[in-house]
Every structure is written in C-alpha cells, then in structure tokens.
C-alpha positions in Angstrom: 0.0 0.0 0.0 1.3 3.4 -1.2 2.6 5.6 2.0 2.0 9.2 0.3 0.0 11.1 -2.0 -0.3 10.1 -5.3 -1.5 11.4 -8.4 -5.4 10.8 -8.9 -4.8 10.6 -12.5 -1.9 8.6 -13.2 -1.2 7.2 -9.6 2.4 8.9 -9.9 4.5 10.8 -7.7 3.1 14.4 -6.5 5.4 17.5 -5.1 3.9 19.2 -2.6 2.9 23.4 -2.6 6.3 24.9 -1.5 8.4 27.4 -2.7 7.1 27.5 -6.8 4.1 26.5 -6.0 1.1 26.4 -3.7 -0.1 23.6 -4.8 0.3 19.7 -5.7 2.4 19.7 -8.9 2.3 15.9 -10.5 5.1 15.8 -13.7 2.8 14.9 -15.9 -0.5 16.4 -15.4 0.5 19.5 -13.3 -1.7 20.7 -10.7 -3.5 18.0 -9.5 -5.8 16.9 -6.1 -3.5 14.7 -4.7 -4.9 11.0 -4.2 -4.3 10.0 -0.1 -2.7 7.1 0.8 -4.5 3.8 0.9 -5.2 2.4 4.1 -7.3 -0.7 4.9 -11.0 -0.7 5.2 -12.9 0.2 8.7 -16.0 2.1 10.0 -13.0 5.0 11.1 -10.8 4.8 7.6 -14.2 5.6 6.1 -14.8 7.9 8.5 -11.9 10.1 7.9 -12.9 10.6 4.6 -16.4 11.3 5.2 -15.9 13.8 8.0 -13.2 16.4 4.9 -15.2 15.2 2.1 -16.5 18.1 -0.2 -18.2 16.1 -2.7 -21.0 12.9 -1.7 -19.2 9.4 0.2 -21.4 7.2 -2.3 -22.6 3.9 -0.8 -25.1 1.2 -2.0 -27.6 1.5 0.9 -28.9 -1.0 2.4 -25.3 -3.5 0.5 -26.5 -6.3 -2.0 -27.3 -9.2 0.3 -23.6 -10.7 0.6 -21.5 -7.7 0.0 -19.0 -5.7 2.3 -17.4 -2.3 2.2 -13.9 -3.2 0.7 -11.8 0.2 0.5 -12.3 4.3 0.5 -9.8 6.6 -1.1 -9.9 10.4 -1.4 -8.4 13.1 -3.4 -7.9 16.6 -1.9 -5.5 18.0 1.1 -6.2 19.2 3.8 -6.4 22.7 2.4 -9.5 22.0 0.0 -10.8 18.9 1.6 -12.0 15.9 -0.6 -12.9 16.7 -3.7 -12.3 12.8 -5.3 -14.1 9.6 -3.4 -14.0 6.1 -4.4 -15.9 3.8 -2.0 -15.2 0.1 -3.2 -17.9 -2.9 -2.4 -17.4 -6.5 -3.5 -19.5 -9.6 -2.6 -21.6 -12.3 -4.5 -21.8 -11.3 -8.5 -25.9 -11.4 -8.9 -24.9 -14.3 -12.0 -22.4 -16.0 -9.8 -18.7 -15.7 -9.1 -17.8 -12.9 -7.2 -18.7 -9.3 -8.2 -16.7 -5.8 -7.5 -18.0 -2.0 -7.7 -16.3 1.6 -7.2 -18.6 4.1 -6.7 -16.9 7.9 -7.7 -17.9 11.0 -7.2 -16.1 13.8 -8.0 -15.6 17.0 -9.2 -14.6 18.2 -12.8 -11.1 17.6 -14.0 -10.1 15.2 -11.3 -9.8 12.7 -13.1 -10.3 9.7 -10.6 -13.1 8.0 -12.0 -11.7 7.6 -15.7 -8.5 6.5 -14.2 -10.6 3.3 -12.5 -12.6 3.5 -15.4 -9.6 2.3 -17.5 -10.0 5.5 -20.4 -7.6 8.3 -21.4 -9.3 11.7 -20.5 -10.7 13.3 -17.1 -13.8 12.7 -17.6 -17.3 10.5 -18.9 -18.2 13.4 -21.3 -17.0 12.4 -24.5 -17.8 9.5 -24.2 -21.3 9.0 -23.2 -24.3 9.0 -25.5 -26.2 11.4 -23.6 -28.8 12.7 -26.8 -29.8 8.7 -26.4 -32.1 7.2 -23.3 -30.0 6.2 -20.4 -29.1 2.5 -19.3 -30.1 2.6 -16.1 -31.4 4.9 -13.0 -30.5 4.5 -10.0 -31.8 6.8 -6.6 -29.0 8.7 -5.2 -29.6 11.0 -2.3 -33.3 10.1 -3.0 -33.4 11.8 -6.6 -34.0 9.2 -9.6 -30.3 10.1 -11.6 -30.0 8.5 -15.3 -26.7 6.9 -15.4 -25.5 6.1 -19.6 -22.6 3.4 -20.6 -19.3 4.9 -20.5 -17.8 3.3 -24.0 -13.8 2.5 -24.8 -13.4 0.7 -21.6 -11.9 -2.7 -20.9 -13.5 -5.6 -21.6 -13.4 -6.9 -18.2 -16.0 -3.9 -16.4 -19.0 -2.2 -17.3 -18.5 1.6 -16.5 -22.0 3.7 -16.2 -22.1 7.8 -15.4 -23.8 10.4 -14.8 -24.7 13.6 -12.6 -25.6 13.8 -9.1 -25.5 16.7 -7.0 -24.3 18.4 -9.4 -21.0 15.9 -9.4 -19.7 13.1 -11.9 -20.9 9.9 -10.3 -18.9 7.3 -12.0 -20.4 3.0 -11.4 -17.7 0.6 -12.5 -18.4 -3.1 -12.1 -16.6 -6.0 -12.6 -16.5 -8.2 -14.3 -18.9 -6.7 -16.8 -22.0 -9.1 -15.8 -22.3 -7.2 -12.8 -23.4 -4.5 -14.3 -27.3 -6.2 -13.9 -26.8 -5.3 -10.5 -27.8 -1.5 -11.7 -31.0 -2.4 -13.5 -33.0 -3.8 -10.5 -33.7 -0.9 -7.2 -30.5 0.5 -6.6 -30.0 2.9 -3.8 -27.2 4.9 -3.0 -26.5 6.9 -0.2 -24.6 9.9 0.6 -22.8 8.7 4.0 -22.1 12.9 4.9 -25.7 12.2 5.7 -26.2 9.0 7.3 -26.1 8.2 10.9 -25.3 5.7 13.5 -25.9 2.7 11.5 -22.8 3.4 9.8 -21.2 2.4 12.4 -22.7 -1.1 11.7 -21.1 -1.4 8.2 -19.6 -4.9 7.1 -15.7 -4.7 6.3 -13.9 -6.8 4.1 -10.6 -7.4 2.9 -9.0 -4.2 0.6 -10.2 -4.6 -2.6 -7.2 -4.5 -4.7 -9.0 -2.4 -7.6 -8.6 1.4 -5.3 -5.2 0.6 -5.5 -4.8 0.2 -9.2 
C-alpha cells in the first residue's frame, strides 16, 4: 500500500505546494488533487474521509445481500478537503462468481473515476451517449439520476455515469455481468448524511482495484 500522495490521474508521484508552487504539482498532469494514501478498510478509515469530504461518500444502501465495504480513497488536502471519493464494495456477483464495484464521485477535472474507469481523458463526457435514453437509474440521495454506458473501456467492467449533486458519479463493475446489478432498485446513499448505522457497516478485505 502506497505511504504518500499520489497522483489521482496517473497514480504517480506528486510535489507538494512549497516554494514554486502552492499547490500539488504531478510531472505529468501539473496541478492536481492529490490522491491520499490507501489504508485498509474500517468504519473510522471511512470515517476520515467522510468527515473532509467536499463532494457525496457514495454507498449502495442498504449493500446487496452478501456484500461488504472493501476500501475508500480520497483526493484533496487538507487545504481544500475531498474533492475525489471512491468507496469500493465486493460480494456475490448477482450471476455468480464474485462481483466488484467503485462508486466515484467527483468534481470536474479530477480525473479519478476515468483513471478506475480504465480510459484516457478526465472525464465520462466524451464518451457517453447522452442525446440517447440512459441504461439505467438509480436513486441517489433520494433523486431518480439517469446513469449512460461509458464506452472505450476494458473488456473486463462495465463503466455507467452520470450527474448527481451536481457531481460526476462514475459506477464501474466488474467483471462486466455485474453491471445487472444496476437495473433492478438501486440505492445509493450519501454517507455525509447517514447516521449511526454506519457504524454497523460490514468490512472486508482491501479490494485491490482502489489501488490500481
């Protein structure tokens, strides 16, 4: 597991603000929001990252029967809080084997969810057919949010995005078949506003896809 900040893009090395700079500089992609170090999953890790997060902490709510928290990572310093989350599930895969899902949500130009995502760019944009009818809905937050296929990805997910909360919300499955999971009632959850029952979450082992 990676001991400092990374870049949310490319997962490489960031400088931190100092003397030419006030912010995170990475050598690739300049200023950047750098990505926090990986640490593994428990009600207080996710904690953390709820408590400094500036954008939603999005969580299937209630979790597929069978399926645990697996990882939370967050882009921002201390300076602008989180403005990147990745909350990672896995459990049973709803045609058998075992199933994994990120949840993203960010703000523009992170670039966090197309680097799970597996495409070049910063963002879903480009490539989403948004003058067609989406794939799926899911309720986020309580609001019904259209979420469309995210195309050029690898073949072994199923990327979906959309808008919520005025955010990217990025959905990446594996391995693709698990993308079903999305077409049946699916909840999510802002944690910044859940409660106590948090504290009842399931943890699993770290999934090792926040860490690609």
């Amino acid at each position: 597991m990676r001991g400092e900040p990374s870049c949310p893009k490319c997962g490489g090395r960031v400088r931190a603000p100092g003397l030419f700079a006030d912010s995170w500089q990475c050598g690739v992609h300049g200023t950047v929001h750098p990505l926090q170090p990986v640490v593994p999953p428990s009600v207080e890790a996710l904690a953390v990252v709820v408590n400094r997060a500036q954008v939603p902490v999005w969580m299937p709510w209630p979790l597929p029967v069978g399926w645990l928290f697996t990882g939370v990572v967050s882009a921002g310093d201390d300076r602008s809080g989180g403005r990147a989350t990745a909350v990672a599930c896995s459990g049973p895969g709803p045609l058998g084997g075992a199933g994994e899902m990120l949840l993203v949500a960010e703000e523009l130009g992170v670039g966090l969810g197309a680097r799970y995502a597996g495409i070049d760019g910063l963002d879903p944009g480009p490539l989403m057919r948004v003058d067609q009818p989406p794939q799926t809905k899911v309720h986020a937050a309580g609001r019904p949010t259209p979420l469309w296929h995210v195309s050029g990805v690898p073949d072994d997910r199923a990327v979906f995005a959309g808008e919520a909360r005025g955010l990217w919300l990025w959905v990446i499955v594996w391995p693709e078949q698990a993308g079903v999971l999305l077409y049946d009632e699916f909840v999510l959850t802002d944690l910044r506003d859940a409660g106590a029952e948090v504290d009842l979450l399931p943890c699993g082992a770290l999934s090792p896809r926040v860490l690609s």
